[in-house]
C-alpha positions as CSV (number, residue, x, y, z in Angstrom):
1,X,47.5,23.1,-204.1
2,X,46.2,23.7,-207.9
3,X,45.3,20.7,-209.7
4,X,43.3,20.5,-213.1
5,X,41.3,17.7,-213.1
6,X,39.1,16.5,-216.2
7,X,37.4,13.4,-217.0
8,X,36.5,11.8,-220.8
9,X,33.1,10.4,-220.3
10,X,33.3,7.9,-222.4
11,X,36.5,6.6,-222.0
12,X,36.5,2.5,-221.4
13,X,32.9,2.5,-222.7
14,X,33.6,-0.4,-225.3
15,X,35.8,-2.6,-222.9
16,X,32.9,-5.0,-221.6
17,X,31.0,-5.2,-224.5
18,X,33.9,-6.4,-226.5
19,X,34.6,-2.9,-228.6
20,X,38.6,-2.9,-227.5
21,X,38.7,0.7,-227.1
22,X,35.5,3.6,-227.3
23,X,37.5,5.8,-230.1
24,X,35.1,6.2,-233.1
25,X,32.4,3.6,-231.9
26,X,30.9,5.9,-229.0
27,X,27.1,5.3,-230.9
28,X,28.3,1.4,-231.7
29,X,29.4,1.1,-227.6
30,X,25.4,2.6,-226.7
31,X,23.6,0.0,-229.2
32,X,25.5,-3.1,-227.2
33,X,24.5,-1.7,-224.1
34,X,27.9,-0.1,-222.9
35,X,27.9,2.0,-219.7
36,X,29.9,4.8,-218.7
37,X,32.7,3.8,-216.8
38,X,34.3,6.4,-215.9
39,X,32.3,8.6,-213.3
40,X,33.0,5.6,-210.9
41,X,36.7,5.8,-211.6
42,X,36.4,9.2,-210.8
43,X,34.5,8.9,-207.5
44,X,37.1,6.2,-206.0
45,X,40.0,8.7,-206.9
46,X,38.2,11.9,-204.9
47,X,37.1,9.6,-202.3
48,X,40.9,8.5,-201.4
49,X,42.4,12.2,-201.9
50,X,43.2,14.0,-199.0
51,X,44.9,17.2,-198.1
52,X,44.6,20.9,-199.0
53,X,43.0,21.3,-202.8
54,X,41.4,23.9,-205.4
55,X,40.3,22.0,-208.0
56,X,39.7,23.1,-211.7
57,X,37.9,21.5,-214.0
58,X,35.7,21.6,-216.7
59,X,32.0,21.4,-216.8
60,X,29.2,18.7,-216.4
61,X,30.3,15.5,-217.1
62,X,33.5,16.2,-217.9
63,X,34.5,17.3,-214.2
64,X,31.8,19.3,-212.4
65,X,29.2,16.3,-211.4
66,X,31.1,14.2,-209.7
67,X,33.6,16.5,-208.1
68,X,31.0,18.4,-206.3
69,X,29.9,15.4,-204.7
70,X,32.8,15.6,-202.4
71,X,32.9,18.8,-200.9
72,X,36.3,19.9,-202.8
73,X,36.4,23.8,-203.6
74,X,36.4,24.0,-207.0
75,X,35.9,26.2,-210.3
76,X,34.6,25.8,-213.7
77,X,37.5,27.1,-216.1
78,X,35.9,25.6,-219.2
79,X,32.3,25.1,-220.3
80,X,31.6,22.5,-222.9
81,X,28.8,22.5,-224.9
82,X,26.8,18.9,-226.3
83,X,28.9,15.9,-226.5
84,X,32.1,16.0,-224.8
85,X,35.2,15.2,-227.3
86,X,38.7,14.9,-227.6
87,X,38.5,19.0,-228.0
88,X,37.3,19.7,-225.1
89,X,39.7,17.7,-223.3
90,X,42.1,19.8,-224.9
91,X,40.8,22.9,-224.3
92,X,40.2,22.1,-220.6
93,X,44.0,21.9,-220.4
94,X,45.1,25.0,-222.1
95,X,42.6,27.0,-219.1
96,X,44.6,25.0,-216.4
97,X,47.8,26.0,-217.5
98,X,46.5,29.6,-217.9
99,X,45.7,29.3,-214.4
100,X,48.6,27.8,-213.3
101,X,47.8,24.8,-212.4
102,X,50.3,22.7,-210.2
103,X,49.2,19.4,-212.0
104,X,46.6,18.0,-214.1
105,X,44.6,14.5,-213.4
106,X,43.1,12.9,-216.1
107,X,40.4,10.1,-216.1
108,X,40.7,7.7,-219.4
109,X,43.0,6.0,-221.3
110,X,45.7,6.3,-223.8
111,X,43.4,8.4,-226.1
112,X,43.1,10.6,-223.1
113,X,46.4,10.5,-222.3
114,X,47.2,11.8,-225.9
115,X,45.1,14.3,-225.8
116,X,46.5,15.8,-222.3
117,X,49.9,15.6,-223.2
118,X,49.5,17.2,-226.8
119,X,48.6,20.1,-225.1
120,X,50.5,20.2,-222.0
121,X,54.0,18.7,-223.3
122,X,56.1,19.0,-220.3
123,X,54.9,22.3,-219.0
124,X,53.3,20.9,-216.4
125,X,53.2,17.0,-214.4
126,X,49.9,14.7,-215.6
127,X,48.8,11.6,-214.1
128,X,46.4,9.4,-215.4
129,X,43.5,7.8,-213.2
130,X,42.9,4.6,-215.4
131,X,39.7,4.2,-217.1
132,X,40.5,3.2,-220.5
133,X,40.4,-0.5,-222.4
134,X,44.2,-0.4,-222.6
135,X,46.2,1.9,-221.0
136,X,50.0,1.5,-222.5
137,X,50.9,4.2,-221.4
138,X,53.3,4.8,-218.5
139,X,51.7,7.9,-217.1
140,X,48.7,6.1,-215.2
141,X,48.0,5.4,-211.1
142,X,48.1,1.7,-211.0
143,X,44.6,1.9,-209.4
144,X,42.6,5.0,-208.3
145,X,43.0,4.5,-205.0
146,X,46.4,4.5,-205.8
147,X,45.8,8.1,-207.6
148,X,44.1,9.9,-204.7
149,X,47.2,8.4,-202.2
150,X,50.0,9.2,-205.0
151,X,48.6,13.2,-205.6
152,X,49.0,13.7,-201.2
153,X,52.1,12.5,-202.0
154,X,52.6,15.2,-204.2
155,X,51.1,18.1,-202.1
156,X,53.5,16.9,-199.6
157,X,57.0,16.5,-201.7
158,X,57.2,13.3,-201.2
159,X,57.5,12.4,-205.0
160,X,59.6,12.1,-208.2
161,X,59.2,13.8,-211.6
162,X,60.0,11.6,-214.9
163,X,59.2,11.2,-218.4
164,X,56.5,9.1,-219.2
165,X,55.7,7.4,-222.3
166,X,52.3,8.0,-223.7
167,X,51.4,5.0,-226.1
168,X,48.8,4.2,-228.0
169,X,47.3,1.9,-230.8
170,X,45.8,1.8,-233.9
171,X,41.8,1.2,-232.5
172,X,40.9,-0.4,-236.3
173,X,43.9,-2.6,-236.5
174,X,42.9,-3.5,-233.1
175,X,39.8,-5.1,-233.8
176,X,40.9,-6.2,-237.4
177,X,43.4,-7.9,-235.0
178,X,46.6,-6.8,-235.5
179,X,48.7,-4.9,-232.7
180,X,50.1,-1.4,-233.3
181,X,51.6,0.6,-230.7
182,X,52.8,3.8,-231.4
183,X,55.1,6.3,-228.8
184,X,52.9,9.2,-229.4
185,X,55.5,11.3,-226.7
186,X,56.7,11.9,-223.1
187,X,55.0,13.6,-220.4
188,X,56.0,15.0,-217.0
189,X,54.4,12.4,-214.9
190,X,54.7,11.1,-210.9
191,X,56.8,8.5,-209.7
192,X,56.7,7.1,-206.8
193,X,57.3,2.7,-206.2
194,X,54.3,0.8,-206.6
195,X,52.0,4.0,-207.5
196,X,52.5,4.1,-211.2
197,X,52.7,1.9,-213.9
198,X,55.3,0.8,-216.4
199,X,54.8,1.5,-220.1
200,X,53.6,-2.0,-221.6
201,X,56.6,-3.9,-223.0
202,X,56.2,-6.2,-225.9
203,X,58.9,-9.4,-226.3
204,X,60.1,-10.8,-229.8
205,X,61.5,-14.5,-230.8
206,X,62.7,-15.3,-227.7
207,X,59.9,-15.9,-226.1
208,X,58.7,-17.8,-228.7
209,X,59.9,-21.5,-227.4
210,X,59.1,-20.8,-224.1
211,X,55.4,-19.9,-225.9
212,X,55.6,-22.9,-227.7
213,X,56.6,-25.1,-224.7
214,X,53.7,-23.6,-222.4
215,X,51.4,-24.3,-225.4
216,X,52.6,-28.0,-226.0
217,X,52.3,-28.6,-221.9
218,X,49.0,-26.8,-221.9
219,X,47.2,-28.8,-224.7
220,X,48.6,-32.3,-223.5
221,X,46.8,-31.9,-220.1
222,X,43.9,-30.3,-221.3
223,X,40.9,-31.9,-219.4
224,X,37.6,-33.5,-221.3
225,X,34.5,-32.3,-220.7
226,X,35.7,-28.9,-219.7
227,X,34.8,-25.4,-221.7
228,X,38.3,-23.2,-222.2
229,X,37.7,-20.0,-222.3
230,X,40.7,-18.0,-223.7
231,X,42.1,-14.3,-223.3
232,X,44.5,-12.5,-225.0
233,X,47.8,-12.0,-225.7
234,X,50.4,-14.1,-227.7
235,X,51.2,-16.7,-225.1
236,X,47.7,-17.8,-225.4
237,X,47.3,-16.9,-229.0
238,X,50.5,-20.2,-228.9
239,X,48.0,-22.7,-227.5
240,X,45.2,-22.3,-229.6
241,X,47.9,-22.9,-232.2
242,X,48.9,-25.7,-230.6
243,X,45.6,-27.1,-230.7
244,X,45.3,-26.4,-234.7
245,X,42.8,-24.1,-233.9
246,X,42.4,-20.0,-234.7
247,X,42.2,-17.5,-231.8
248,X,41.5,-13.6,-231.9
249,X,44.6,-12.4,-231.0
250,X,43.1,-9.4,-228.7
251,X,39.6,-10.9,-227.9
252,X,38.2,-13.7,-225.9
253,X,37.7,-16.8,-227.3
254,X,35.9,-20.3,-226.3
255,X,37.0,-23.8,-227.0
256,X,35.3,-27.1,-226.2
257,X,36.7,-30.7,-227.5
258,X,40.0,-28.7,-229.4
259,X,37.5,-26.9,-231.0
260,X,36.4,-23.2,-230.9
261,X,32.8,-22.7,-230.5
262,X,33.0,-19.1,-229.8
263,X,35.2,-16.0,-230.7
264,X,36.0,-12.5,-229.7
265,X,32.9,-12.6,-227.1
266,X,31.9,-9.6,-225.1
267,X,30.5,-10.1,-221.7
268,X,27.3,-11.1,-222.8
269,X,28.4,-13.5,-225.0
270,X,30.6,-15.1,-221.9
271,X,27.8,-15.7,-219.8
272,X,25.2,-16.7,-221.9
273,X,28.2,-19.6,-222.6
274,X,28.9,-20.4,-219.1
275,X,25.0,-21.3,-219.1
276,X,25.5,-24.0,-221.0
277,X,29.0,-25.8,-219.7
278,X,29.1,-27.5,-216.3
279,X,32.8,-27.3,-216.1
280,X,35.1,-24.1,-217.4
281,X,38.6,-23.1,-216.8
282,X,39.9,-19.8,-217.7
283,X,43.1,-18.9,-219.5
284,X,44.7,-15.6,-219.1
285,X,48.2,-13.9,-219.1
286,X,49.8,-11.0,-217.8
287,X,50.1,-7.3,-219.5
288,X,54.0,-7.2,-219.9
289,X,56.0,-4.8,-217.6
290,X,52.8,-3.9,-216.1
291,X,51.2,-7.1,-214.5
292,X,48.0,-6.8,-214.9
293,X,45.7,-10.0,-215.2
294,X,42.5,-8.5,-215.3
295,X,41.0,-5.3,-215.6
296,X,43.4,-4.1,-218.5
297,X,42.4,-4.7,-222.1
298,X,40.1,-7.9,-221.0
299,X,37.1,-5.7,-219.7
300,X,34.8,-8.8,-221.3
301,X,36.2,-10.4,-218.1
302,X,33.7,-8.8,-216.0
303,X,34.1,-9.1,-212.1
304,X,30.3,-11.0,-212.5
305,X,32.3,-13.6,-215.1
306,X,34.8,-14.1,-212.3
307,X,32.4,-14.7,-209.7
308,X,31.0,-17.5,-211.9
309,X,34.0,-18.7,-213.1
310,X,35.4,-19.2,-209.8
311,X,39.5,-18.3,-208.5
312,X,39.9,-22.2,-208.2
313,X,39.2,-22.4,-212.1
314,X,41.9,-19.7,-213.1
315,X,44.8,-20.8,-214.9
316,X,47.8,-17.8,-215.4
317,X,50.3,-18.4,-218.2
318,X,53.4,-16.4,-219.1
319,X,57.3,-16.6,-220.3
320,X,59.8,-17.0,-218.3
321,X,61.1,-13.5,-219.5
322,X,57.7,-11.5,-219.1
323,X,57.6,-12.7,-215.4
324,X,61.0,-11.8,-214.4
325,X,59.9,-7.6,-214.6
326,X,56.8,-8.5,-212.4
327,X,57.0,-8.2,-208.5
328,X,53.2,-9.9,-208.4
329,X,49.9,-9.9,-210.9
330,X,47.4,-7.1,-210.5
331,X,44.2,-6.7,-211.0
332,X,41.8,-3.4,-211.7
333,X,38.8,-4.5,-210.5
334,X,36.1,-4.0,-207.5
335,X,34.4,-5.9,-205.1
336,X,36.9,-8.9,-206.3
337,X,39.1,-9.5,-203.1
338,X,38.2,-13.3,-203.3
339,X,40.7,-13.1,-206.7
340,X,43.5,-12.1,-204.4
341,X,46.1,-14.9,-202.7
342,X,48.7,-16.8,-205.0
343,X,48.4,-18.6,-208.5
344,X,50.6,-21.4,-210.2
345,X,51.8,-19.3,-213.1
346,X,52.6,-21.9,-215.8
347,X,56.3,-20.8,-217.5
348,X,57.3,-23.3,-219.7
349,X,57.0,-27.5,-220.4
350,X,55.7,-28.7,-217.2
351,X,57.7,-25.5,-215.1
352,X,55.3,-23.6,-213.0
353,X,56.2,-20.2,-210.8
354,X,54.2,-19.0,-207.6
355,X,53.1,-15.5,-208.1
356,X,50.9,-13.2,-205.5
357,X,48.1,-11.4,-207.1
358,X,47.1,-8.3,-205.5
């Protein structure tokens, strides 16, 4: 089997270091330390693919370093020169179709994702290995384990076709923030149960009094002495309301007292906190349709914050509603199988729901 593969390099660059997304802040993601992400993502995908495979790909390290690590026959159909961009990607994919490439893997995110399927359309399937902040879209492995398993799948017509939403948002309203997601088009993609995700769903009003419940039960049994450190999303967003207090919709916040002492913190910014506070718990809710707790869009939540944070200390809130699409929580992470087991997912006023996190 043919398959294109090409990798952004930068792509979830300016997750950990509290960026929201690498689009336009590549030199901003290097001056707060950011690291490439991706070539790892890469590496766990090839490491898990088995079967018969020519890959095509671009050069250096856009495709070429890491897949020649593995032994995989391959050829260099596009040669890019400097800095990789969005162009290349592009360009990358016009050569596989050219060469008629069965499918095409990409390694990123939404932006990625984009830029694949602006290209490609529906000539062609695409599957996303995920290495974004975000990742919307509905055209991505759930892991990239899950990618390497899903494409012997394919070799061996043992999957579906469907159309596949590719999503993104608006990076500046992001971090100003505000969420904007846009349907930027469909893709041929994979299917095939528990492989691929869902596009993320967003709920209207109502949720809102189950929000409102979850926050009221939340801030009432609130413990003293204890630092509360906050993720996104809107449920949570409710119970810093509820505690008359401001929250960064999309970042991570702190709150000690009913007071926030912190906002939109990158990883550093987390630890150096958890340095000073004996006792923390942390607050997080599921991606809608999707499931995922950490990983996704919370990168700041680093596996090392989760080691010192403790599974014990974890507290999972979400609707009613948002729970009811979700056969367990996920996570996206390595080396963090002592996050695995079951969680008291807090639903409403004093309602809590057992959910398995995987």
């Amino acid at each position: 089997m043919l398959m294109g593969f090409v990798i952004n390099p930068i792509a979830g660059m300016g997750g950990r270091v509290g960026l929201k997304g690498t689009d336009g802040v590549y030199e901003e993601a290097l001056k707060r330390g950011a690291k490439p992400v991706t070539p790892d993502k890469a590496r766990r995908f090839l490491s898990t693919l088995k079967g018969n495979f020519k890959i095509l790909t671009a050069s250096g390290g856009m495709g070429e370093n890491i897949v020649k690590e593995f032994g995989i026959p391959y050829e260099i159909v596009y040669k890019i020169k400097g800095q990789s961009s969005a162009e290349d990607t592009k360009e990358a994919c016009r050569e596989f179709i050219k060469k008629n490439a069965d499918i095409i893997v990409f390694v990123g995110g939404d932006g990625t994702a984009r830029d694949v399927v602006s290209v490609v359309d529906s000539k062609i399937p695409i599957i996303g290995v995920p290495s974004g902040v975000k990742m919307y879209s509905s055209v991505f492995c759930i892991t990239p384990e899950a990618c390497g398993e899903l494409i012997e799948k394919f070799s061996q017509g043992m999957t579906k076709l469907k159309d596949g939403e590719v999503l993104d948002i608006d990076e500046e309203a992001y971090r100003e923030n505000k969420l904007r997601i846009k349907l930027y088009g469909f893709a041929k993609t994979l299917y095939f149960e528990d492989f691929v995700q869902s596009s993320k769903s967003e709920y209207g009003a109502e949720d809102e009094e189950d929000k409102e419940a979850i926050g009221e039960y939340f801030v009432e049994n609130m413990e003293e002495d204890t630092l509360y450190i906050i993720g996104a999303g809107t449920t949570t967003a409710k119970i810093a309301e509820m505690m008359h207090q401001e929250k960064t919709l999309l970042g991570i916040d702190a709150y000690y007292g009913g007071k926030r002492i912190a906002e939109d913190m990158n990883e550093k910014r987390i630890l150096e906190i958890l340095d000073k506070y004996e006792k923390v718990k942390l607050v997080v809710t599921p991606i809608g349709s999707q499931g995922f707790v950490f990983g996704r869009g919370n990168q700041q939540i680093s596996e090392k914050v989760l080691r010192r944070i403790g599974k014990e200390n974890i507290m999972i809130v979400a609707t009613p509603k948002k729970l009811e699409e979700l056969k367990v929580l996920r996570m996206d992470l390595e080396d963090c199988e002592f996050l695995k087991g079951y969680y008291r997912v807090l639903i409403g006023y004093g309602k809590f729901k057992m959910m398995k996190m995987v």
